[in-house]
Structures are given as structure tokens and as C-alpha cells.
LOTI-46435 format. One record per atom (N, C-alpha, C): residue in three letters; x, z, y. Coordinates in pm, whole numbers, plus 50000, padded with zeros to 5 digits. Layout:
ALAXZY/...
//
This chain:
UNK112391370264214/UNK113171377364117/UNK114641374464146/UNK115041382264116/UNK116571381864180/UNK117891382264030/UNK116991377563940/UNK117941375763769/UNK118581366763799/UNK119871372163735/UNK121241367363755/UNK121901361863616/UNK121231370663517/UNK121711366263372/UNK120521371463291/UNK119701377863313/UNK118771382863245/UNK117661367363178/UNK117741374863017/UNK116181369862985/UNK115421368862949/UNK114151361962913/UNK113211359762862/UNK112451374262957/UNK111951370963112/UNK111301381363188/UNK110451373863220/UNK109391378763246/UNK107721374263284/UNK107351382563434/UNK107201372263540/UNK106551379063674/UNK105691370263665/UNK104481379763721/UNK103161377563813/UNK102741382063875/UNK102701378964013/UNK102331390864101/UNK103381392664212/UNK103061390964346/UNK104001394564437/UNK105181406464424/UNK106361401564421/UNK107611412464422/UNK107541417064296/UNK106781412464158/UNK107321419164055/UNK108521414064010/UNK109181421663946/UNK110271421263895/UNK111061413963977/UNK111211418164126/UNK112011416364227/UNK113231419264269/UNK113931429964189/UNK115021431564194/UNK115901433364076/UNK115481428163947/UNK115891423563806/UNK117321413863806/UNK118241417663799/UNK119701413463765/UNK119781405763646/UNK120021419463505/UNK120831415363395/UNK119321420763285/UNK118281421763317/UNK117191425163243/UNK116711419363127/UNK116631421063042/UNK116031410462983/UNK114331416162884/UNK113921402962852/UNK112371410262775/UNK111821418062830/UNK111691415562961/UNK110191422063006/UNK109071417263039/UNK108041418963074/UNK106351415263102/UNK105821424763262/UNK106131418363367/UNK105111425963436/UNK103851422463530/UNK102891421763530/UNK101981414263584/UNK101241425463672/UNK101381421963812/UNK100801427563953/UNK101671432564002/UNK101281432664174/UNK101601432964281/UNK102611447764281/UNK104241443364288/UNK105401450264265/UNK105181459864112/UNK105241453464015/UNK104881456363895/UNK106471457063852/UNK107211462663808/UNK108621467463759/UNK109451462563890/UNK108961466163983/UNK109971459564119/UNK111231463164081/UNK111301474864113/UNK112951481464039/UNK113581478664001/UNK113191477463868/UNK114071474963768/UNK115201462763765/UNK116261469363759/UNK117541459063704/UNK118331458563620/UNK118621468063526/UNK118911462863392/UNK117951473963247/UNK116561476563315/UNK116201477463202/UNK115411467963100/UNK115181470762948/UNK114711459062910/UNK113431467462816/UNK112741451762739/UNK111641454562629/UNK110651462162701/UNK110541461162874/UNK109341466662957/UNK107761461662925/UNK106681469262961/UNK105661459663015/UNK105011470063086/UNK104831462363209/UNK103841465563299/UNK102411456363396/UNK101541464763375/UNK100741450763386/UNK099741466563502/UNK099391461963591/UNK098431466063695/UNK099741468463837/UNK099041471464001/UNK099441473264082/UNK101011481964078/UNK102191484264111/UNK102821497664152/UNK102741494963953/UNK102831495763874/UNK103071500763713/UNK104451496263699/UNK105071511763675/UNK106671510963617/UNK107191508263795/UNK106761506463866/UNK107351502264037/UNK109101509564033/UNK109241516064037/UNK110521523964033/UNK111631525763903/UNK111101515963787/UNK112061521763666/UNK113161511163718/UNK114161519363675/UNK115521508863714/UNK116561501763556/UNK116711516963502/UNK117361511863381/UNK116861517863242/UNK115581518863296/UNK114111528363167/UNK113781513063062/UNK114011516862935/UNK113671508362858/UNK112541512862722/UNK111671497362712/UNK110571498562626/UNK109761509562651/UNK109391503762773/UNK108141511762802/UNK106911504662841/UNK105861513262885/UNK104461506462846/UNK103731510662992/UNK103471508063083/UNK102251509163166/UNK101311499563163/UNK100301503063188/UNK099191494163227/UNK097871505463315/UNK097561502663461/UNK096961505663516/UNK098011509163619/UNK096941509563771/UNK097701512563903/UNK098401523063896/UNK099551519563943/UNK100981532963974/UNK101131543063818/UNK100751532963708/UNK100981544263598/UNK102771539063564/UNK103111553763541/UNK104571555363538/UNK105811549263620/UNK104731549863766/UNK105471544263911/UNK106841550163922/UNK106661561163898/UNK108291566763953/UNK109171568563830/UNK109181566163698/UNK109741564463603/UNK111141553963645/UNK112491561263675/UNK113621552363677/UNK114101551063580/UNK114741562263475/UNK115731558363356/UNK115111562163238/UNK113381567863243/UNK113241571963087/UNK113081561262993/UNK112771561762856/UNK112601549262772/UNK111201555762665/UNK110771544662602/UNK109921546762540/UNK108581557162543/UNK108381553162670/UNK106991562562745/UNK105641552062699/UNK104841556462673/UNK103431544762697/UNK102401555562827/UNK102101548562913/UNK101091549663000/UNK100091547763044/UNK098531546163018/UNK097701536762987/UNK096781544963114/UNK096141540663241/UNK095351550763339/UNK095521550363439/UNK095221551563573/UNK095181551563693/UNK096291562163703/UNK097741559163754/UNK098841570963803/UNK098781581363653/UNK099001568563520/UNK099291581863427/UNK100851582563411/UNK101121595563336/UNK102741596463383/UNK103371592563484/UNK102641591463635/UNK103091590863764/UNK104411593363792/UNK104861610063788/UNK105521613563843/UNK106871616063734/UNK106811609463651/UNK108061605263524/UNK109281602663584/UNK110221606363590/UNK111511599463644/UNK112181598263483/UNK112461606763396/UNK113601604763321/UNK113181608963186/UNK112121612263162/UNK111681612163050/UNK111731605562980/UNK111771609762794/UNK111371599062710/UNK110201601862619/UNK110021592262540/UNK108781596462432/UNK107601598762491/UNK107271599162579/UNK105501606862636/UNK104601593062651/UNK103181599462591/UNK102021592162569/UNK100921599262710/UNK100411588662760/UNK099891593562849/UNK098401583762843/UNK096901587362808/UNK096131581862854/UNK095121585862914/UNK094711580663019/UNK093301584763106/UNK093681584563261/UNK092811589463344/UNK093201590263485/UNK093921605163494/UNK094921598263561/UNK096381608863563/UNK096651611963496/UNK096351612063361/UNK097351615163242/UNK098201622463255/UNK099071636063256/UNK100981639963201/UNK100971634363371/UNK100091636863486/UNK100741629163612/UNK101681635763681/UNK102051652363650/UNK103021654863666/UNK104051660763631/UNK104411653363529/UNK105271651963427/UNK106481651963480/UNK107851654863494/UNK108601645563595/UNK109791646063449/UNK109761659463401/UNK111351653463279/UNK110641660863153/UNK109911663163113/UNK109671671263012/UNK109081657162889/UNK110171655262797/UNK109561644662662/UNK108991650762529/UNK108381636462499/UNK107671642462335/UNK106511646262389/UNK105741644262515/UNK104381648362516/UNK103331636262470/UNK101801644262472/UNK100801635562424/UNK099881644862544/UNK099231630762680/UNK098111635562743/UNK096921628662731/UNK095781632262686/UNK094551627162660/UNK093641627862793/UNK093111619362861/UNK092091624262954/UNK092731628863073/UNK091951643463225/UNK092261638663274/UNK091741663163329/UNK092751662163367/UNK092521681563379/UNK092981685463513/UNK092741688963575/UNK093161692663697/UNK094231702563695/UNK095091700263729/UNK096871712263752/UNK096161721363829/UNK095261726163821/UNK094831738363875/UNK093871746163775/UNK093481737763702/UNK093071745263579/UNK094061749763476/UNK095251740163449/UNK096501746163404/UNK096941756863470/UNK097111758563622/UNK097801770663644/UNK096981786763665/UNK096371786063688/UNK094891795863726/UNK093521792163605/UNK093491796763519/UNK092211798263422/UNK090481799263489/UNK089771793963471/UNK088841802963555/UNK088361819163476/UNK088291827863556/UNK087721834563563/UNK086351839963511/UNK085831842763388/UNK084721844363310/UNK084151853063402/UNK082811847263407/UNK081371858963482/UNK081181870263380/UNK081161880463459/UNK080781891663372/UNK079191891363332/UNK078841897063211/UNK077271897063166/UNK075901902863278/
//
């Protein structure tokens, strides 16, 4: 960890919270778990890659591999799922649970994702059989 004035931060896990300056109150447990981050605070991330990229995103919530990996400056996201809210950079407010959750989400806040839908069923409907 590379805190310079930051505190009350919690690493476990190779390279978490590895590049943390002036951070303070965060939690991240696994392997590059809030690597990023340097002055955001009131984090937790707990599984592989979770929160990996937030830099100055505060009080937020991952738990599970690469959920809300690319999240740099949003705040107050919860992420609970294998890569949920993945692809988050700057969002705020969004609830994300299940595998992939809101995974590609990248700025749109105030959402709620349950479960787990394929972006191809969002964009293309299927097609009803005729009788």
C-alpha cells in the first residue's frame, strides 16, 4: 500500500489497495481488490479485481470477482455477483445483484439489477412462433 496520510484502510490480498495515498475507511479483501484507488473513501471490496479501478469513487460496495472493476469516480453503487456493475466508470446510486448484474452499465445512475439477462435479449425480443 502506498498510504501516505490515509486512514483506518484494511488490505488483504496481494496489491490491494496498492496505490491508496490520502484514502481513508476502506475494506478490501482479494487479490488487487481497490488497487486504484487513491483518494477514495468509506469503500468495501471483498473478492478478486472488486472495485480494481475506482480511483476517487466513494462508499461503495463490491463483493464478488471483478464486480464494479472499472468503476473510477462513481459513489454509492452496491455490487453483489460475478462482474456485477462491471463496466461502471462514473455512476452513482446503482444496485446490482446476481451474475453480471447492470454489467453494462457504464454512466447511467439510480438503477436496480436483479439476476442475470442477456444484452441480447434487451436489444432484439424474441420473436413469438406463430400458432
Amino acid at each position: 500500500m502506498a498510504n501516505t496520510t490515509g486512514n483506518d484502510n484494511t488490505a488483504i490480498g496481494a496489491s490491494a489497495l496498492a496505490q491508496t495515498t490520502t484514502a481513508e475507511d476502506n475494506t478490501a479483501v482479494g487479490t488487487v481488490a481497490l488497487f486504484g484507488n487513491t483518494t477514495g473513501t468509506e469503500n468495501t471490496a471483498t473478492g478478486s479485481s472488486a472495485l480494481h479501478n475506482n480511483n476517487i469513487g466513494s462508499d461503495n460496495t463490491a463483493d464478488g470477482f471483478q464486480a464494479l472493476s472499472s468503476n473510477t469516480s462513481g459513489d454509492r453503487n452496491t455490487a453483489t455477483g460475478w462482474q456485477a456493475l462491471f463496466s461502471n466508470t462514473g455512476a452513482n446510486n446503482n444496485t446490482a445483484h446476481g451474475y453480471q448484474a447492470l454489467q453494462a452499465n457504464i454512466n447511467a445512475g439510480n438503477n436496480t439489477g436483479i439476476g442475470f439477462l442477456k444484452p441480447s435479449k434487451l436489444i432484439q425480443p424474441e420473436t413469438p412462433t406463430p400458432p
